[in-house]
C-alpha atoms as a printed R data frame, in Angstrom:
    type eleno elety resid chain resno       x       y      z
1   ATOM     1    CA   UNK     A     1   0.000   0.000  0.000
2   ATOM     2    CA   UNK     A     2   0.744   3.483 -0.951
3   ATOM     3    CA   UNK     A     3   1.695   5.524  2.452
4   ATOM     4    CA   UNK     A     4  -1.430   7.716  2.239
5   ATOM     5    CA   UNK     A     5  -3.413   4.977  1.504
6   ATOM     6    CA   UNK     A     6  -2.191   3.580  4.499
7   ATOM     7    CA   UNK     A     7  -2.897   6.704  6.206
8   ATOM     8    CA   UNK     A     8  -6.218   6.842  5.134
9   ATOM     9    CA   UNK     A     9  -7.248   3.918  6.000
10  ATOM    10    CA   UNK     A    10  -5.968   4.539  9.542
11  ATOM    11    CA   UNK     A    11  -8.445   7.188  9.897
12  ATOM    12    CA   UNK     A    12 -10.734   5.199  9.024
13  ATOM    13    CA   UNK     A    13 -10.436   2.605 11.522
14  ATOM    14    CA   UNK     A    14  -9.511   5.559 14.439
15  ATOM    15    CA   UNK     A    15  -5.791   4.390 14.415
16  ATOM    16    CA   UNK     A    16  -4.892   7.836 13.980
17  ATOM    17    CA   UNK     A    17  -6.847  10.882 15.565
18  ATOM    18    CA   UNK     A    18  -8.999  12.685 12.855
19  ATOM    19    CA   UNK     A    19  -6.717  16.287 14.096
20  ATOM    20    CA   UNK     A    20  -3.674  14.480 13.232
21  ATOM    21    CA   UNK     A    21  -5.455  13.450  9.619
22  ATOM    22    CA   UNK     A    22  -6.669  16.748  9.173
23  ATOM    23    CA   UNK     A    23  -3.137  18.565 10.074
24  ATOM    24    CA   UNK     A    24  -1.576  15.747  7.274
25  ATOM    25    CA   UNK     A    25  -4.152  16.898  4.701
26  ATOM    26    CA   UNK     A    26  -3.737  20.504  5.158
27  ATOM    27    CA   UNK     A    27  -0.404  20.011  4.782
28  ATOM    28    CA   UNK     A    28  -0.315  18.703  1.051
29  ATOM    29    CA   UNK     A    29   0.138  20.808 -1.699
30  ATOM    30    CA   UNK     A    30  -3.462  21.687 -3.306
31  ATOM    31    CA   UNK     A    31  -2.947  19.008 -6.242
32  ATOM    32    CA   UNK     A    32  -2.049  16.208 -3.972
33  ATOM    33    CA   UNK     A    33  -5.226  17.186 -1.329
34  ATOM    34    CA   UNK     A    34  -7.377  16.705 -4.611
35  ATOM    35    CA   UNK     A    35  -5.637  13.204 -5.398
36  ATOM    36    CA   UNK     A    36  -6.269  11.792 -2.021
37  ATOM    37    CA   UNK     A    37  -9.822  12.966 -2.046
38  ATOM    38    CA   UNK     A    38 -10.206  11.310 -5.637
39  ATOM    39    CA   UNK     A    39  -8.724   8.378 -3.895
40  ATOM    40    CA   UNK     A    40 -11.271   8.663 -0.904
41  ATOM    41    CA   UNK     A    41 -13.737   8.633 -3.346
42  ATOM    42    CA   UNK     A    42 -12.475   5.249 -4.574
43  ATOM    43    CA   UNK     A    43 -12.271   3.843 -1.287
44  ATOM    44    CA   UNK     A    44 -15.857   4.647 -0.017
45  ATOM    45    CA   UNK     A    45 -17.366   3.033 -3.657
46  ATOM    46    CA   UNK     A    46 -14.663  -0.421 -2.438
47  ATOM    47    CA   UNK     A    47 -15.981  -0.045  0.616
48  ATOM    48    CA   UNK     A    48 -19.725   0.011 -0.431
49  ATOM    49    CA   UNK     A    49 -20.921   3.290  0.775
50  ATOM    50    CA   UNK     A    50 -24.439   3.877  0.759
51  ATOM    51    CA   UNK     A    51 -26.934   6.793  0.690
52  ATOM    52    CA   UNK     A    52 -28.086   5.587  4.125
53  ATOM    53    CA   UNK     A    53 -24.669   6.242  5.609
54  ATOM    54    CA   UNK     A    54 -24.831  10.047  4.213
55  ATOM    55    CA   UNK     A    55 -26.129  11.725  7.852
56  ATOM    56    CA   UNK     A    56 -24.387  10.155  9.963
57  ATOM    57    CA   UNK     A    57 -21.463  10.765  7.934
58  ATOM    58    CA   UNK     A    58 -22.133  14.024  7.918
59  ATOM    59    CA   UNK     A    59 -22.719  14.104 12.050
60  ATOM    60    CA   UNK     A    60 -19.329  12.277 12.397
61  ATOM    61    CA   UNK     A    61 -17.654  15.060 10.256
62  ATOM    62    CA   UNK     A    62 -18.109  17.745 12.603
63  ATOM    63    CA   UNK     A    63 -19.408  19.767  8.951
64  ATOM    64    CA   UNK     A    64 -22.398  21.423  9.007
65  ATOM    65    CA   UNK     A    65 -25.123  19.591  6.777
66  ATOM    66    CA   UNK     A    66 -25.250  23.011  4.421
67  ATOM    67    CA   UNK     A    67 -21.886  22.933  3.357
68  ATOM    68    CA   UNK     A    68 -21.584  22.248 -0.308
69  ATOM    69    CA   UNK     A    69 -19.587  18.606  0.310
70  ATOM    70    CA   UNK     A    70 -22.341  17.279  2.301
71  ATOM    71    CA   UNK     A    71 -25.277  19.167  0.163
72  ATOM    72    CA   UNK     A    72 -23.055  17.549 -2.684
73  ATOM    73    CA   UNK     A    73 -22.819  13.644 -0.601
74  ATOM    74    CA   UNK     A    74 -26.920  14.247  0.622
75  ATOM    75    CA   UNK     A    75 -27.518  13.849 -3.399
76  ATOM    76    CA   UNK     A    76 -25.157  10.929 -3.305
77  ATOM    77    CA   UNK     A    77 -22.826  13.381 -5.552
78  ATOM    78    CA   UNK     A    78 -18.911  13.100 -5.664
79  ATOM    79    CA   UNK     A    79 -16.237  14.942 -7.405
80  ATOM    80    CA   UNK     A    80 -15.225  16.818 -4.333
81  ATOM    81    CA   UNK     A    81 -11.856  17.027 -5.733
82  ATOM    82    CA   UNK     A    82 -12.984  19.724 -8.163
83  ATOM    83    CA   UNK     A    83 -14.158  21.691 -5.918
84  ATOM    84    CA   UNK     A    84 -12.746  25.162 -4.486
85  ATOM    85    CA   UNK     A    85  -9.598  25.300 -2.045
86  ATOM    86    CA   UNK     A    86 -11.733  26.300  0.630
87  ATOM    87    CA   UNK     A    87 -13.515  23.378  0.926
88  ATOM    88    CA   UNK     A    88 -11.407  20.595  0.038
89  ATOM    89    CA   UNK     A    89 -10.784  19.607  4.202
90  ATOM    90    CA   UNK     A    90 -14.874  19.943  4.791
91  ATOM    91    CA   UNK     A    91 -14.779  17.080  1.610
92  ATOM    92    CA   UNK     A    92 -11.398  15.520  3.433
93  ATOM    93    CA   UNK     A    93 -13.981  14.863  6.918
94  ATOM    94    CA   UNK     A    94 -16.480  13.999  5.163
95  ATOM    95    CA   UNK     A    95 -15.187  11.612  3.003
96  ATOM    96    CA   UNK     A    96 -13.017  10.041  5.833
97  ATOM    97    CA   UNK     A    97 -16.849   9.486  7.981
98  ATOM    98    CA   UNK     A    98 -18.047   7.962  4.682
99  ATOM    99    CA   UNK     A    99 -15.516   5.492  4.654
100 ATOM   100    CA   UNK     A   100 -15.372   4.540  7.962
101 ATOM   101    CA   UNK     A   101 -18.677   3.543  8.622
102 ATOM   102    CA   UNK     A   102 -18.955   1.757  4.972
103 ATOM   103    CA   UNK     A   103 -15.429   0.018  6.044
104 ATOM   104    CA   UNK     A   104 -16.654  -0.265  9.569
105 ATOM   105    CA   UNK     A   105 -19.158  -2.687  8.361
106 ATOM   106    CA   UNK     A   106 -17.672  -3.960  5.557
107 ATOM   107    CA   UNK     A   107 -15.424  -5.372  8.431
108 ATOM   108    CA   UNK     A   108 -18.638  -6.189 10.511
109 ATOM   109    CA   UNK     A   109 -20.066  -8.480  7.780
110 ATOM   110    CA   UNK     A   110 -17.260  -9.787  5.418
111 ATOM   111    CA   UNK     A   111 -14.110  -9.907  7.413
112 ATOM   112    CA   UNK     A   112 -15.252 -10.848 11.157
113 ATOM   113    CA   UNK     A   113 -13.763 -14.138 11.066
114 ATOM   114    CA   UNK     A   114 -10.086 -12.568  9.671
115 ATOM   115    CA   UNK     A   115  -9.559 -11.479  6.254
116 ATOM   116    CA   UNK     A   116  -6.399 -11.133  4.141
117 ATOM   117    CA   UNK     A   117  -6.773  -7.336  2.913
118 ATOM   118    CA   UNK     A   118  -3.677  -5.468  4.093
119 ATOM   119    CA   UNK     A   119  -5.585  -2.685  5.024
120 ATOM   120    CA   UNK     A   120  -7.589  -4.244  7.491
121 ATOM   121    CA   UNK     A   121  -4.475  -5.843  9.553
122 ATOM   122    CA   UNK     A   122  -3.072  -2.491 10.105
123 ATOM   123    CA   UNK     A   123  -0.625  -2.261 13.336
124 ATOM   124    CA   UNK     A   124  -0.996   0.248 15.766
125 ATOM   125    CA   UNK     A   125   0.332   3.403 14.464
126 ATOM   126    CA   UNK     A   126   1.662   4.073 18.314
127 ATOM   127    CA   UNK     A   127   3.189   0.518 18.137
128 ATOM   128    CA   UNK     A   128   5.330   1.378 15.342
C-alpha cells in the first residue's frame, strides 16, 4: 500500500486521531489534497458506501449539513476534488466518515472471522 493509503485507511479505523489526519491533509500541496480525495472517493465506492450512511457521515464530520460537500454527498454526488480550495478539508472529513462507517461494516459483515486485505491488519500506528 501506498503511504497515504495507508494513512487513510488509519483514519478510518480511528488508528490515527482525525486532528492528526486533518493537520496531514492541510499540509499537502493543493494538487495532492485533490488526489487523495479522488482516492477517498475510490475507497468509499470499495468499501460500499451507501446513501443511508450520508447523515451520519455528515454528524461524524463535525461539517455542518449546508456545506456544499455534504449538500453535494446528501444527493449521493462526488467529485469533491474539483471543488474550491476552501472546501477541500470539509470534503477531506467527510469523506473520511463515509468510509469509515462503509469500512466499519464492511469489516462487521465480510471480514469478522479474519480477512487477508492489508488494510484491514493495520498495526498500531503508536506501536510502530
Amino acid at each position: 500500500m501506498y503511504a497515504h493509503e495507508v494513512i487513510l485507511n488509519e483514519l478510518a479505523q480511528e488508528l490515527r486521531p482525525m486532528a492528526e489526519g486533518v493537520e496531514w491533509f492541510e499540509a499537502l500541496p493543493e494538487d495532492e489534497q485533490r488526489k487523495v480525495l479522488h482516492a477517498l472517493v475510490l475507497f468509499c465506492g470499495q468499501a460500499r458506501a451507501c446513501e443511508e450512511d450520508v447523515p451520519e457521515s455528515i454528524a461524524r464530520s463535525g461539517i455542518r449539513p449546508t456545506h456544499t460537500p455534504a449538500v453535494m454527498l446528501t444527493k449521493w454526488r462526488f467529485g469533491m476534488e474539483r471543488l474550491p480550495t476552501y472546501e477541500l478539508t470539509k470534503s477531506f472529513r467527510l469523506l473520511i466518515a463515509l468510509f469509515s462507517i462503509a469500512d466499519a461494516r464492511r469489516r462487521r459483515l465480510y471480514c469478522a472471522g479474519g480477512c487477508g486485505h492489508a488494510w484491514h491488519n493495520l498495526p498500531n500506528p503508536t506501536h510502530r
